[in-house]
N, C-alpha and C positions, 0 to 999 in steps of 0.2 A: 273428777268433775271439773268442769272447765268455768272457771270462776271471775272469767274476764269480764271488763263492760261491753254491753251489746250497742247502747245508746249513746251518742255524742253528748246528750241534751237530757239527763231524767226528770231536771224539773226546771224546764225553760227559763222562766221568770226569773227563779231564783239565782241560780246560775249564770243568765246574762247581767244582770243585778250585780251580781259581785263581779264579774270579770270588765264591765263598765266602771265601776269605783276601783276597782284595782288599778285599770290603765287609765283614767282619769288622772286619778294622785301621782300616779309615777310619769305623768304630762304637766303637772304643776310642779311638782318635786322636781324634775329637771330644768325647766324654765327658769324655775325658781333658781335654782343653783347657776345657772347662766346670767340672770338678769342681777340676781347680789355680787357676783365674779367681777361682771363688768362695773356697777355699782363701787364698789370697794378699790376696781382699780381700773379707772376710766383710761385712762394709756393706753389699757389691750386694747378698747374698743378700736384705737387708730389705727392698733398694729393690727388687727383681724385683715385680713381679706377676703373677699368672693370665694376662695376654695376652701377657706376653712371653715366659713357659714354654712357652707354647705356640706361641708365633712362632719360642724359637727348637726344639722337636720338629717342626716345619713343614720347618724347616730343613736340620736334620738325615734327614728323608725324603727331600726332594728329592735332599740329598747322598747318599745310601745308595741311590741310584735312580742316579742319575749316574754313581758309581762300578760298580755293578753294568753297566752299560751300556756303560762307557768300557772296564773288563776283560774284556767280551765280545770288543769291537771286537780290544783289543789280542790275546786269548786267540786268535780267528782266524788271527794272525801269527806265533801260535808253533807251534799244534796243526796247521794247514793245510798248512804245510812238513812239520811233522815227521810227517803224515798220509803227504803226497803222498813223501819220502825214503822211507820205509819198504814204503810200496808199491809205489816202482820196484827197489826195493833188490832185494826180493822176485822181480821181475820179472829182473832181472839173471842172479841165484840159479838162474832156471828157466830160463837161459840166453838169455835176450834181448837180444841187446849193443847195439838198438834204441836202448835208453832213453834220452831224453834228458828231463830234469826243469826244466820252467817254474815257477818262482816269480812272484808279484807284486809288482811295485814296494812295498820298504817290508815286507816277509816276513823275519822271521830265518830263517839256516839258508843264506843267499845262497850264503854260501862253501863250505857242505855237498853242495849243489848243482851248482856252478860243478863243485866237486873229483868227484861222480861223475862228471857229465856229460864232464869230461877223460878217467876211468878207461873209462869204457862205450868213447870213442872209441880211446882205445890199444887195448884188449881186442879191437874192431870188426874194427882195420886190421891186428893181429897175427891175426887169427883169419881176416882174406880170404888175408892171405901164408899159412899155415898149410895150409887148404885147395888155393889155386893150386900151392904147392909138392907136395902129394899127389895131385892131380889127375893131374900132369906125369909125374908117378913112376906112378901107376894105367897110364897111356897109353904109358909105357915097352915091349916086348915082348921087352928081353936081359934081366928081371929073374924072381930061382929064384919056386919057387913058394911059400916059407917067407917072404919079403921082398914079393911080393903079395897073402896073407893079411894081414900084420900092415898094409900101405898099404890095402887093403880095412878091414881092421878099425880105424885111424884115421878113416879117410874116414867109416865108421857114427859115429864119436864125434862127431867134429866136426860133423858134422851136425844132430846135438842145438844149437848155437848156432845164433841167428837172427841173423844180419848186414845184414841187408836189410829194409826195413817193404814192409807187406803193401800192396800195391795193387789196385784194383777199379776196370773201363773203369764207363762209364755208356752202356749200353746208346743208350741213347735221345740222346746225345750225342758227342761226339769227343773225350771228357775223361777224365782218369786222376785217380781219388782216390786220397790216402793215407789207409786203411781202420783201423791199427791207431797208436798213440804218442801224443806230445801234438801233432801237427801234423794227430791223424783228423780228416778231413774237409777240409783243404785239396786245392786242383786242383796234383796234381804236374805235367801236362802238356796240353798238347793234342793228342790223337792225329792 
């Protein structure tokens, strides 16, 4: 599965936000070290000329382009997870216990991840018990009718969670895809 970013930008704000304070600081941070240079040792300023002023504002661009470039790169490591968390989260919320969250090697948020991807599965395997055990009890027939409304009326709730991802045959083949999660479009089976 092809796991690259599709978006330049996943969460605008954020990521102009950082890559603006990134090349900011690294515009004060160089000035900086140029205006203390000369500061500490007022001679160069005599001995500079016109082409090294401008060799080093050359320089200076480059850097300010660099850095602007290198806090994209990293901004993707941080907005990307905290894109993809918040949208599984979400996903969870509307009862999905589906979800499980892929990071990329090298992505903060690992651990963020790792910890829902454990929660979704407890939540999963407590929610098929849950079910099975109401199921058992629906199928009962020495139970009043006060005690099969309320198992009727769990059985509707519980229903609302998705414990299972969605699958789709391929008509024209003998194959089962997984339709819905981060694994859509892999072959679950061969029918």
């Amino acid at each position: 599965m092809d796991n690259r970013r599709q978006q330049l930008l996943v969460n605008p704000i954020q990521q102009r936000r950082f890559v603006m304070g990134a090349v900011l600081t690294g515009i004060i941070l160089i000035n900086l070290t140029v205006i203390l240079t000369v500061v500490f040792n007022p001679l160069l300023l005599e001995a500079v000329e016109i082409n090294h002023l401008m060799f080093l504002a050359g320089i200076e661009i480059v850097t300010v382009f660099g850095i602007a470039y290198f806090s994209l790169i990293l901004s993707h490591k941080i907005a990307g997870p905290a894109y993809a968390l918040a949208r599984d989260l979400k996903r969870l919320a509307d009862g999905d216990l589906t979800v499980e969250i892929r990071l990329r090697e090298g992505d903060f948020n690992m651990e963020a991840a790792e910890a829902l991807n454990f929660t979704a599965e407890i939540l999963r395997t407590r929610m098929k018990a849950i079910q099975a055990e109401l199921a058992k009890l629906e199928a009962r027939r020495n139970i009043d009718e006060d005690t099969r409304h309320t198992v009727e009326r769990l059985l509707h709730d519980v229903a609302y969670f998705k414990t299972e991802p969605d699958v789709k045959s391929d008509p024209h083949s003998n194959k089962i895809f997984i339709t819905t999660g981060p694994q859509s479009g892999e072959l679950l089976k061969d029918a």
